[in-house]
N, C-alpha and C positions, 0 to 999 in steps of 0.2 A: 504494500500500500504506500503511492505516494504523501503520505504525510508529512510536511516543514516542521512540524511543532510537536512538543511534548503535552501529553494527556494533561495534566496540570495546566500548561497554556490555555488550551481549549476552554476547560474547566472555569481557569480565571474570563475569558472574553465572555462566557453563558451568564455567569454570572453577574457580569456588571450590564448586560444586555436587560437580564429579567429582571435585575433593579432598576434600570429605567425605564423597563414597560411600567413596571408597579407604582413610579411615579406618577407615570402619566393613564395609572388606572386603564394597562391597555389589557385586554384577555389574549391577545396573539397579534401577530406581526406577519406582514405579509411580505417577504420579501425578495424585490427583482433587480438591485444593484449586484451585479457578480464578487465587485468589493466585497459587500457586506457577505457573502454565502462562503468566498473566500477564507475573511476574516476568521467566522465561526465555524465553520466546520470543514475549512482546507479543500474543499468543492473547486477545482480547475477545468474551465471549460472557456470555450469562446459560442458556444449555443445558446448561450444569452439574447443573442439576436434574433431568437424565437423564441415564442411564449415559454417562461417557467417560472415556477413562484416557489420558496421555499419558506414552510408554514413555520414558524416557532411559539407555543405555547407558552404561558406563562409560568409552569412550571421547567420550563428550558428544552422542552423534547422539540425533535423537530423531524419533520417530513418534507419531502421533495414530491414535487407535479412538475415533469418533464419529458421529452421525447425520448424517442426508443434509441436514438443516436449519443443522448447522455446516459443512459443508463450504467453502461461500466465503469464512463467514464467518473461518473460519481461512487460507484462503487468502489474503485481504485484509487480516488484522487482523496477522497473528503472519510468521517467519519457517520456521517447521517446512513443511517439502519433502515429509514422506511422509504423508499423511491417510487413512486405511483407515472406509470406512464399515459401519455395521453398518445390518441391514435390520431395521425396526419389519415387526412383523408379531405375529401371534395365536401367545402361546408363547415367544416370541422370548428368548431369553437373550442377552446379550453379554457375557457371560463363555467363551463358547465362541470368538467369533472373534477376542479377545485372548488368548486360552491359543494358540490355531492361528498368532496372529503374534508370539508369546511364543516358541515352536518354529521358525519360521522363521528366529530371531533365535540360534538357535541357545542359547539362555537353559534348556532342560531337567536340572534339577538343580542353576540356578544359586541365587544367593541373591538376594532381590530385597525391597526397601524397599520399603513397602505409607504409602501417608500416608491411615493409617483417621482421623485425629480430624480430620472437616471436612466441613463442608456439602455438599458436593459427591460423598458416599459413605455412600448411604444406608445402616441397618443391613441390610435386605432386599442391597441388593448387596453388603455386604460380607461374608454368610452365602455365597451364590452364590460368588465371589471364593473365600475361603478354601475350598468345598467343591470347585471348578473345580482348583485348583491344590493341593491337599494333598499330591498325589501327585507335581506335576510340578514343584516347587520349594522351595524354605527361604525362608518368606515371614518379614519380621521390620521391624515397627513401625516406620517412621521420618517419622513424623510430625512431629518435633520440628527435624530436618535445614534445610528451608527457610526456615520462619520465624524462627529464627536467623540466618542468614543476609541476612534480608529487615529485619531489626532494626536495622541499621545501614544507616543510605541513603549512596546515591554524589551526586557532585558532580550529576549531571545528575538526579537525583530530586529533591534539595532545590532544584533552579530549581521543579521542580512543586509541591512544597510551599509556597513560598512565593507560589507563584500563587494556592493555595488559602487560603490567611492571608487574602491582600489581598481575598480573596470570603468567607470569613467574615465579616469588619469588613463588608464592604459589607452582607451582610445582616443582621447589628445595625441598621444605622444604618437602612436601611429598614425593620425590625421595629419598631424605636421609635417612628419617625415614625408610625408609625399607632398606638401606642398611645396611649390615653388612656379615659377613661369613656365608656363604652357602646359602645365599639373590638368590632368582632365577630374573635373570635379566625382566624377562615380569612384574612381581608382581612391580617390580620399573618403569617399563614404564607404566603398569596400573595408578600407583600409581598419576605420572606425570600429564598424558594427562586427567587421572579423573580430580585431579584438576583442572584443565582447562576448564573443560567440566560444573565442578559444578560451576564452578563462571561464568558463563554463555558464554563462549570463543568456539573460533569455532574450525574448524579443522586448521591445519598450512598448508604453502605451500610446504611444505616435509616432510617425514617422521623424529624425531626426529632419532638423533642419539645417540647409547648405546652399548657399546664395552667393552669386560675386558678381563682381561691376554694379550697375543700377540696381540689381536685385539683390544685391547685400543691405538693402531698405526693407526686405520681404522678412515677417518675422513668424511666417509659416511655411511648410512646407509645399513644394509647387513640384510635378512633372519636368523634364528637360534639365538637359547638362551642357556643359559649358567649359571650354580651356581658358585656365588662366593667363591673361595678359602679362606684361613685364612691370607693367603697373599696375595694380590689382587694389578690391577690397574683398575678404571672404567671411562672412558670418555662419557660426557654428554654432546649433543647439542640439546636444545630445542628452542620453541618459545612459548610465551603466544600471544596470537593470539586473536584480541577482533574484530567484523565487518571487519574482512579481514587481521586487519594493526597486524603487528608482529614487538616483539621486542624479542630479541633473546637473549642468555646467553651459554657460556661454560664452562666446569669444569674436571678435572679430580681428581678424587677420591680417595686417597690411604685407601685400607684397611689391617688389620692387620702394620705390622711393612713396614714403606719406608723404600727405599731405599737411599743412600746418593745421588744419580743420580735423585733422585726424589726432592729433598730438593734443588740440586742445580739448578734446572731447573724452579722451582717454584718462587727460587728469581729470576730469570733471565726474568721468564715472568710478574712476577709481577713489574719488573722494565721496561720494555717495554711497561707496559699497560700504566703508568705511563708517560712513555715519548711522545708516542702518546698521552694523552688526553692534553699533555702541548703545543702540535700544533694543535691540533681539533677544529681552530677557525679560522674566517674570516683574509682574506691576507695570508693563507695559503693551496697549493693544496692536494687532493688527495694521491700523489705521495709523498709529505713531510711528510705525515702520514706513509706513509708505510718505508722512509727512516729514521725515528724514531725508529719505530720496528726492523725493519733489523739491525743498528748503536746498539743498545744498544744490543739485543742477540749476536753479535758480540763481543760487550764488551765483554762479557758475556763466549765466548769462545764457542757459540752455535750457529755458522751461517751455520753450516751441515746441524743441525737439523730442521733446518725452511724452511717455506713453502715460495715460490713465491707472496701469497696475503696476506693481514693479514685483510681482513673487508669490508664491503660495506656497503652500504646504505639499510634500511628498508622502508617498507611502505603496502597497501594492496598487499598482493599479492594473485594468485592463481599458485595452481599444475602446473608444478610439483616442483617448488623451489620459495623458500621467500627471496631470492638475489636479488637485484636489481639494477638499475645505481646511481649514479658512486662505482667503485670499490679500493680497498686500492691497487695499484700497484706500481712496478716502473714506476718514470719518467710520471702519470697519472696528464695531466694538470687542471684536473678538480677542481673548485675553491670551500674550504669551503664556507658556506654561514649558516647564523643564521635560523635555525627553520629545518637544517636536522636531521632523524634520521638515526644513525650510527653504527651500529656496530662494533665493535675492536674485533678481536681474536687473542692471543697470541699461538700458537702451534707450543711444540717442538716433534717430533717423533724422538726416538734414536734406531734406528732398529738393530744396531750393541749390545745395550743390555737390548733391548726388553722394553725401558720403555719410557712412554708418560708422557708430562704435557700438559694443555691447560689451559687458561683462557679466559675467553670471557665475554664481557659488552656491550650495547646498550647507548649510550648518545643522550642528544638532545645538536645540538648544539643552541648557545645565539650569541651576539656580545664579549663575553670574553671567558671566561671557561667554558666546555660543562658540563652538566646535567646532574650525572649517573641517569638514570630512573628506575637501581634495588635500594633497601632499604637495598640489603645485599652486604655489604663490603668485597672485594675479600680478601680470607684467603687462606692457605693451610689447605683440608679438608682431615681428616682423619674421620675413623671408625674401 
């Protein structure tokens, strides 16, 4: 069985689960985040993308409603005993044989915690869901429940984290190594995600992203590649990605001769990174982190150029993004706390002429000073 975690881990995530159903007076939980099914019972699959719901009682037992195509997979991956499969066929609804084991469960008129905000619940099934169930239960949003929860990692998570650090750095160093003039941009993202792949890491929750010339602006992933000029910009966003959990890093590249626009932009995020990590700690929100960032590129004479967020929280993720709750925003009251991981991105896009910087770092945070988890020291990186 593939299981990442020890019975006590398990153990402990149930339990702090069915203490805050019990808060929130929930009798069961309905849940379609693949995160959250991860979380608790080690369940690895990408069939998320089709209906499945995994029931958890508030005594902590819990059942699975999925296809025939996860069924071993859930029996291999996770620790959940009961797996009920629903039959694909022409019509097919599977909000019918989760109401029928909803009733078995003796749950008719209970209250039940629905986790609607997430990939894994389409708007089409969540119409079916709330029309299935209107009558047969007090359905109430608790989306919010796990990924709190999941916010603060345990002892045996941040071994994983840290496994994925040490595979970030490794695919830097291998992205670099190939940069240079006339560098074909695949051969650097080969170079990447190999490493990742030979230190034993998995896939990430998004496509890495890798952009030069004008599209070193682009701060998502896009189709198409490109050789690098003898004057070059190249922006990089990866993840080393180890059992799920990702830690993330960003860079932009100059090659051949920068620019003085390049130079000045590199101090200005490297003083931001700097500011932020000097609030990235307990008694301070979310929001203070991002008005760190925002105050200093201002300083800086660069509040054009910046973006709205500057960072969120890491942890397991799946497809299609390795983003997670809470997020670096304005006015976000969300409260550090010791044992999150975090990512910080500094990005400046100067579209009026055409030049990019970014910096990006992952910390853990402590009760003081957060933990960079890369081994390499933000620099301006030329080639």
């Amino acid at each position: 069985m593939a299981l990442h975690f020890t019975d006590d881990e398990f153990q402990r995530r149930r339990a702090l689960l069915t203490d805050a159903m019990k808060e929130r007076n929930l009798d069961a939980m309905l849940l379609f985040a693949q995160e959250s099914m991860y979380w608790l019972t080690g369940f690895d699959t990408f069939g998320f993308v089709f209906f499945q719901c995994l029931v958890v009682t508030k005594d902590g037992s819990t059942s699975l409603i999925t296809r025939s195509a996860d069924l071993r997979q859930a029996k291999h991956t996770s620790n959940i005993k009961d797996v009920l499969v629903w039959t694909d066929r022409a019509g097919a609804d599977p909000t019918l044989p989760l109401k029928d084991h909803l009733s078995s469960l003796d749950l008719v008129g209970a209250r039940l915690g629905v986790e609607y905000d997430t990939h894994g619940l389409t708007a089409r099934n969540g119409q079916r869901l709330d029309e299935r169930l209107r009558s047969f239960a007090k359905l109430e949003d608790a989306s919010d429940i796990i990924p709190r929860l999941r916010a603060v990692k345990s002892a045996e998570e941040i071994v994983y984290v840290r496994q994925a650090a040490k595979l970030a750095d490794d695919a830097l160093r291998a992205g670099l190594a190939e940069t240079k003039a006339g560098a074909d941009e695949g051969h650097i993202l080969a170079a990447m995600q190999g490493a990742i792949f030979a230190g034993g890491g998995d896939y990430p929750g998004n496509e890495f992203i890798i952009s030069s010339g004008e599209d070193a602006l682009l701060c998502r992933y896009k189709a198409g590649r490109r050789n690098l000029d003898a004057n070059d910009q190249l922006t990089l966003e990866w993840a080393g990605t180890y059992r799920h959990y990702h830690v993330a890093m960003m860079e932009t590249v100059v090659v051949g001769t920068p620019r003085p626009q390049h130079e000045a932009m590199f101090e200005a995020v490297e003083a931001a990174l700097e500011a932020v990590k000097a609030v990235m700690r307990p008694g301070h929100t979310f929001g203070n982190v991002f008005d760190a960032h925002a105050n200093t590129l201002g300083d800086h004479g660069m509040s054009a150029h910046r973006l709205n967020a500057c960072g969120y929280s890491l942890g397991a993720a799946f497809t299609p993004s390795w983003m997670e709750w809470p997020m670096f925003y304005n006015g976000n009251p969300a409260p550090i706390e010791p044992d999150m991981v975090l990512f910080a991105h500094m990005i400046l896009m100067d579209s009026e002429t055409s030049t990019a910087m970014c910096l990006g770092r992952t910390y853990l945070t402590t009760t003081g000073e957060p933990e960079p988890l890369s081994a390499i020291a933000p620099k301006f990186l030329t080639r």
